[in-house]
C-alpha positions in Angstrom: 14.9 2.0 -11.2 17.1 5.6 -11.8 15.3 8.6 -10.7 14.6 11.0 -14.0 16.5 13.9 -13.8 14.2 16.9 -13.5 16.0 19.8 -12.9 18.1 21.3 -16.4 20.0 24.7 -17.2 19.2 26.1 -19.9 21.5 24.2 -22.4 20.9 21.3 -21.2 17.5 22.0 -21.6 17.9 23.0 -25.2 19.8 19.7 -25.5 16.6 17.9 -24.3 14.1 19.5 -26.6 16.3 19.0 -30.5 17.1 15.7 -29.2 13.6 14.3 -29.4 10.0 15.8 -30.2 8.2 17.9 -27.4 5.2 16.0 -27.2 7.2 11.9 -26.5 9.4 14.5 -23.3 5.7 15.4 -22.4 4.5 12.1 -22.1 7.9 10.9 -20.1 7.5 13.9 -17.7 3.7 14.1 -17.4 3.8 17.5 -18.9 1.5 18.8 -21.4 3.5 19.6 -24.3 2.0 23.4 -24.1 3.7 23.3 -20.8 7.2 22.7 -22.0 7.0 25.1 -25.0 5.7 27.6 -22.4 9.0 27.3 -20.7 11.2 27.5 -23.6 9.6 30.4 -24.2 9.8 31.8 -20.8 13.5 31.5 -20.9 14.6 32.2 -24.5 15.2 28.4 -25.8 14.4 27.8 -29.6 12.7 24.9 -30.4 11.9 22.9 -33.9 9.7 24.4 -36.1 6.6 21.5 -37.7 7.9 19.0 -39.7 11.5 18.9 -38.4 11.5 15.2 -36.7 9.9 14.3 -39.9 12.5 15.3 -41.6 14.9 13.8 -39.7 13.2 10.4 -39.8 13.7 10.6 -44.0 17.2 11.5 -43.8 16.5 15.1 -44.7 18.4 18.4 -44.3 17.8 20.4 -41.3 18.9 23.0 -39.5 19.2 23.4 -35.8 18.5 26.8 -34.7 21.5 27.8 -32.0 20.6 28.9 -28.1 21.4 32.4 -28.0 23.5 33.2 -24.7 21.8 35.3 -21.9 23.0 36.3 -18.3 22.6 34.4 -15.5 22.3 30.3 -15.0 19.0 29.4 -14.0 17.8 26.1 -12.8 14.6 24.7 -14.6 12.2 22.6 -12.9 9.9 19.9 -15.4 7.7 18.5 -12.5 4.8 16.6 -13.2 2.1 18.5 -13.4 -0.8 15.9 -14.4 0.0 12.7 -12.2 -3.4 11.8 -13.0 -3.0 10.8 -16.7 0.2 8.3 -16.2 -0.9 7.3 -12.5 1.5 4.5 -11.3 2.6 3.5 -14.5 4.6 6.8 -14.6 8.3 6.3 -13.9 7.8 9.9 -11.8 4.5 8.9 -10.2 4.6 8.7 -6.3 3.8 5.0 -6.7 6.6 4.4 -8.9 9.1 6.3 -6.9 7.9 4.6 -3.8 8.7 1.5 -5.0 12.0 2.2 -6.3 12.9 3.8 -2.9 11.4 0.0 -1.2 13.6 -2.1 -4.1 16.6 0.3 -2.8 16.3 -0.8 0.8 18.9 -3.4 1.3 18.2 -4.9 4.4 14.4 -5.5 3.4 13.2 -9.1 2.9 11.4 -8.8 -0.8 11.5 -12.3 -1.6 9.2 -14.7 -0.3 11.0 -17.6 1.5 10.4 -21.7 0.3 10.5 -22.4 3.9 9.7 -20.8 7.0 13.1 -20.6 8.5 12.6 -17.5 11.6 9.1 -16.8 11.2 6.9 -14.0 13.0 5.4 -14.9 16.6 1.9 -14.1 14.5 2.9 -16.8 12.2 4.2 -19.5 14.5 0.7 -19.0 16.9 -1.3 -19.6 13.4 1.0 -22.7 12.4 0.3 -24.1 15.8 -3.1 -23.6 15.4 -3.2 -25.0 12.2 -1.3 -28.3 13.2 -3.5 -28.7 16.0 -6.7 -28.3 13.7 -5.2 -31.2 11.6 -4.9 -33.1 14.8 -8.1 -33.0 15.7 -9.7 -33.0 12.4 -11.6 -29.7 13.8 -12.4 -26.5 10.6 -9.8 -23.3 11.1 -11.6 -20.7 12.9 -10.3 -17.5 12.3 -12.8 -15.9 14.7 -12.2 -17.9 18.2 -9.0 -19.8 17.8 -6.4 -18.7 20.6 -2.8 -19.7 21.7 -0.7 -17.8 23.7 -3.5 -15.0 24.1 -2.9 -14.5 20.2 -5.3 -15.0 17.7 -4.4 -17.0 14.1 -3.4 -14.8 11.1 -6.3 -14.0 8.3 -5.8 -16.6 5.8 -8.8 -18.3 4.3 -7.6 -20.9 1.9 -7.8 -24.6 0.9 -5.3 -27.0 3.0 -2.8 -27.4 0.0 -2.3 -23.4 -0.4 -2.1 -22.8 3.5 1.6 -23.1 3.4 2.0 -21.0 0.8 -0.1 -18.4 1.6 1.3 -18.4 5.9 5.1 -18.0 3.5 3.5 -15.0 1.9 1.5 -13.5 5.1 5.2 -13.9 7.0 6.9 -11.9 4.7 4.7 -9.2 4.5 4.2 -8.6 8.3 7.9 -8.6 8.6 8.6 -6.3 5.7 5.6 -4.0 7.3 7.6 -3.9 10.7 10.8 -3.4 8.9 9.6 -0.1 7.5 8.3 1.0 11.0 4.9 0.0 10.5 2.4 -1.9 13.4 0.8 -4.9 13.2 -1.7 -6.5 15.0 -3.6 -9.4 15.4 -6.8 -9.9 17.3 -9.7 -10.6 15.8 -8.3 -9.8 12.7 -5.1 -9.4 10.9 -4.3 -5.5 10.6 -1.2 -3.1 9.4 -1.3 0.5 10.8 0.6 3.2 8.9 0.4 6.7 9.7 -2.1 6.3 12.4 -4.7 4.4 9.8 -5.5 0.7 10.3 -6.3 -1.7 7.5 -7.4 -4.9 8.0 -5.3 -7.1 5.6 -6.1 -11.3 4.7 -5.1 -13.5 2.4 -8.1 -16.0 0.9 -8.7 -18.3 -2.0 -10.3 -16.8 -5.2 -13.5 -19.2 -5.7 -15.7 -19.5 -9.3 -19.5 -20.9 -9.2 -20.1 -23.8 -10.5 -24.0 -24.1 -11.0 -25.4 -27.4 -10.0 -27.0 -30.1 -11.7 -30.4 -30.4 -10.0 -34.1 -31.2 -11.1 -35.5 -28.2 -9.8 -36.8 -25.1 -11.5 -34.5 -23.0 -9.8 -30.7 -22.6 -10.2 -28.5 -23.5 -7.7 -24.5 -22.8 -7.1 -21.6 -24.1 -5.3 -18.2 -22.2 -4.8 -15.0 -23.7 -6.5 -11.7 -23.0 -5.1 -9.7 -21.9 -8.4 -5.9 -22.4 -6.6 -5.1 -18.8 -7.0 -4.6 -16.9 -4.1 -5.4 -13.2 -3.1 -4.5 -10.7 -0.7 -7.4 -8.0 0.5 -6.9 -4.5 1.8 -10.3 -3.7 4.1 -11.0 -0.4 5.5 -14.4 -0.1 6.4 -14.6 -2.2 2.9 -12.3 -4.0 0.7 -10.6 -1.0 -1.2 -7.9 -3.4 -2.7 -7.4 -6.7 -4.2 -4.0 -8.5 -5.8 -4.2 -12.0 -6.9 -2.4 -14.4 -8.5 -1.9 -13.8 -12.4 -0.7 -15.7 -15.5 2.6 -14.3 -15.3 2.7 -12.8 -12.1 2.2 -14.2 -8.8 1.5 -13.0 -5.6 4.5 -13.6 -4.0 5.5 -11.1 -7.1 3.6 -8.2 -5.7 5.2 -7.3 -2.1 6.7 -4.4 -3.3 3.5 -3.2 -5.0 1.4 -3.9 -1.6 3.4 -2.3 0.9 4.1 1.1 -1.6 0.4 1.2 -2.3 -0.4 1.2 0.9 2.1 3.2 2.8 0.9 6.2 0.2 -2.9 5.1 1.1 -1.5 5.7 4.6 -0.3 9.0 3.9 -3.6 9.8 2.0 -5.6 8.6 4.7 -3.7 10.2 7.3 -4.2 13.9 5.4 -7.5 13.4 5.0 -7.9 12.8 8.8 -6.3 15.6 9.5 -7.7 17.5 7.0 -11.3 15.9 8.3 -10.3 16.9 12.3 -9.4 20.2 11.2 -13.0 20.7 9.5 -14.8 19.1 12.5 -13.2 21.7 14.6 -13.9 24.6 12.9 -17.5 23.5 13.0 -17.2 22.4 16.4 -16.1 26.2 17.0 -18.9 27.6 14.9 -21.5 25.4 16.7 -20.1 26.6 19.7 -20.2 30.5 18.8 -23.5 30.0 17.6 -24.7 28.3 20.7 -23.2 30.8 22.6 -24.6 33.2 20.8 -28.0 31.8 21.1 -27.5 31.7 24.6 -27.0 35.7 25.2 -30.0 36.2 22.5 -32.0 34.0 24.5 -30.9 35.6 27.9 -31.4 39.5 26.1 -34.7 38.4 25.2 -35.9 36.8 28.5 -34.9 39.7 30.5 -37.2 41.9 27.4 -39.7 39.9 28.2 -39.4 40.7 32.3 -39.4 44.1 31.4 -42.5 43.9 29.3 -44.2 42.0 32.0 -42.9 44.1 35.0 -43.8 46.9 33.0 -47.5 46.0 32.7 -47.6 44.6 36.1 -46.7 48.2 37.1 -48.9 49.7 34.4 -51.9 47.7 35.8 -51.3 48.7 39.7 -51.5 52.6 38.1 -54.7 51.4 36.9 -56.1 49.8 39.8 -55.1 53.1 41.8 -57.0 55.3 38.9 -60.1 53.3 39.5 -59.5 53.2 43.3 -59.2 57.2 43.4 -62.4 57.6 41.0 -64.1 55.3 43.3 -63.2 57.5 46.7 -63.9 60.8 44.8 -67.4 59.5 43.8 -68.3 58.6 46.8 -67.1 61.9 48.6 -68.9 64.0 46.1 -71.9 61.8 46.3 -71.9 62.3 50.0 -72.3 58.2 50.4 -68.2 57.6 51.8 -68.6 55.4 55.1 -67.2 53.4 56.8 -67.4 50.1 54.8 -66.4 51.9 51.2 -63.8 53.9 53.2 -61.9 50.1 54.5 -62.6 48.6 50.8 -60.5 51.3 49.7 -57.9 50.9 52.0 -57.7 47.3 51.1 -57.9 47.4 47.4 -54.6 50.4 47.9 -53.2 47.5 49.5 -53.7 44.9 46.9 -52.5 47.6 44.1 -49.4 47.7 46.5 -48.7 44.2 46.5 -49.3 44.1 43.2 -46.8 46.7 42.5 -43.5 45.4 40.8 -41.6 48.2 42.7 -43.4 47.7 45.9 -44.3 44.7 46.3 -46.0 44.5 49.7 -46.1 41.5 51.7 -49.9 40.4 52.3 -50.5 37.8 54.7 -52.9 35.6 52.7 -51.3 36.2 49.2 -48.2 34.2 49.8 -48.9 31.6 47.8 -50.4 33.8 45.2 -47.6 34.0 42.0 -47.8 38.0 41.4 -47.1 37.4 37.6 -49.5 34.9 36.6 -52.1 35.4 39.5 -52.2 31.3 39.9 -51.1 29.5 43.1 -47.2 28.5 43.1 -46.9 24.9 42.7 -45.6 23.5 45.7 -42.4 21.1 45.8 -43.3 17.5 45.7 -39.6 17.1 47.9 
């Protein structure tokens, strides 16, 4: 497949647009056809007026409008600018130009084999395996089997299309090295591009076939059709090729591994894209947290301050009561010797109740100055 050129001066250009109508370049480029007339305009090229390509289909006289000269040789880009509406199906899609770059690649292997002639290690463990079932008439597990510490490749078909499909799995897992890709086989057959892992099998398209039974309900059994296909699971199945009418699956390689190496690269953007996000909230949860610490810190030590503040408030009162209640009793001539040694123990309570004195009273110890409750004693 030839690359479409995309990059024009302006007379070749010019060329370009009176050789065919605006809107079937549009549709070969992926360019609204507002888009090119915008850039004709931009740099001076004249196009045809409505009705000319009519004309010229009729045999009719027209008349080409000339490309006036200018200074300077610029290079114009036509890029596609809406991939979306042609997809793969575009000569310049990234599908399509993935696969030409894969059919360029000389040394690949794109054809599936008849015969297994150097086949993978993945692929002789799983033959093995297979000839072993056979021998000892035992079901193909694809879960448990082991030789060699290796585990069977994921193919799930009937016992005529095994050698088939193990041709087609062979292929692909050498073509998927080839183009520096990993694959691995454990529990599961998987490819991983770009850091993303895919599980990949191969199985046997079934139909139901309802059953003929007496009941009232209906019942089903699963038909293998002899058409195989190959699955692309991450997290779910996100692709499917199978056998066609005119196509078969040994057909698609080159649209399996180009799909997925450009899933890869989407994948692999997104994760980046993704860690990139998680970080940024990582470092907002962080700030916040942080932030929630010091405003929890500010308003703890507020608090202390209120409290101490009180606690300091309250000893001034108990010393205003204390002095009222020594005046009284001096000006009521009734101060002895009992109301004189209250007073000097409730001084010394408003003392050690005092958050800048503090005094140390022998039988308060254990007496918490803030809430005025015991301290609870360690259980260690």
């Amino acid at each position: 497949m030839m690359t479409k050129k995309t990059e024009f001066t302006r007379e070749e250009l010019y060329d370009l647009v009176w050789s065919k109508p605006v809107t079937h370049i549009a549709k070969e480029y992926g360019i609204s056809d507002s888009g090119i007339r915008k850039i004709c305009k931009n740099y001076n090229i004249p196009l045809p007026k409505s009705g000319y390509w009519s004309k010229v289909k009729h045999n009719k006289k027209v008349v080409k409008k000339k490309l006036l000269k200018q200074e300077g040789n610029p290079k114009i880009i036509l890029s596609i600018t809406n991939p979306l509406l042609y997809k793969g199906n575009h000569p310049l899609s990234k599908l399509a130009l993935r696969k030409s770059e894969i059919i360029s690649c000389q040394e690949l292997k794109l054809t599936v084999p008849t015969t297994l002639s150097k086949p993978h290690k993945f692929t002789k463990v799983t033959k093995e395996y297979n000839k072993q079932s056979k021998a000892n008439k035992v079901q193909r597990n694809r879960r448990i089997a082991k030789y060699d510490n290796l585990k069977v490749l994921s193919i799930w078909v009937s016992a005529g299309l095994y050698p088939r499909a193990l041709r087609i799995m062979d292929t692909l897992i050498i073509l998927f090295e080839q183009r520096g890709h990993k694959v691995l086989n454990e529990s599961e057959t998987k490819v991983v591009i770009r850091g993303q892992s895919y599980s990949i099998r191969i199985s046997e398209k079934n139909r139901r076939v309802k059953r003929e039974i007496k009941y009232s309900w209906d019942s089903y059994d699963l038909e293998p059709t002899g058409k195989l296909s190959f699955k692309i699971d991450h997290f779910y199945t996100i692709k499917e090729w199978t056998d066609g009418k005119t196509k078969k699956l040994e057909d698609r390689l080159v649209d399996i591994l180009a799909w997925l190496e450009i899933r890869g690269e989407t994948d692999e953007q997104e994760a980046i894209e993704r860690e990139i996000r998680n970080k940024k909230q990582e470092e907002i949860r962080k700030k916040n947290e942080e932030l929630q610490k010091l405003q929890d810190a500010e308003f703890s030590k507020f608090e202390c301050l209120l409290h101490t503040a009180n606690r300091w408030h309250k000893a001034q009162y108990l010393r205003s009561y204390i002095q009222e209640f020594e005046q009284y009793a001096i000006n009521t001539n009734t101060l002895d010797t009992e109301k004189e040694e209250w007073i000097s123990w409730a001084k010394e309570k408003a003392d050690w109740y005092d958050p800048l004195i503090e005094k140390e009273v022998e039988f308060l110890k254990e007496i918490d100055r803030d809430t005025l409750k015991p301290r609870e004693k360690s259980k260690w």
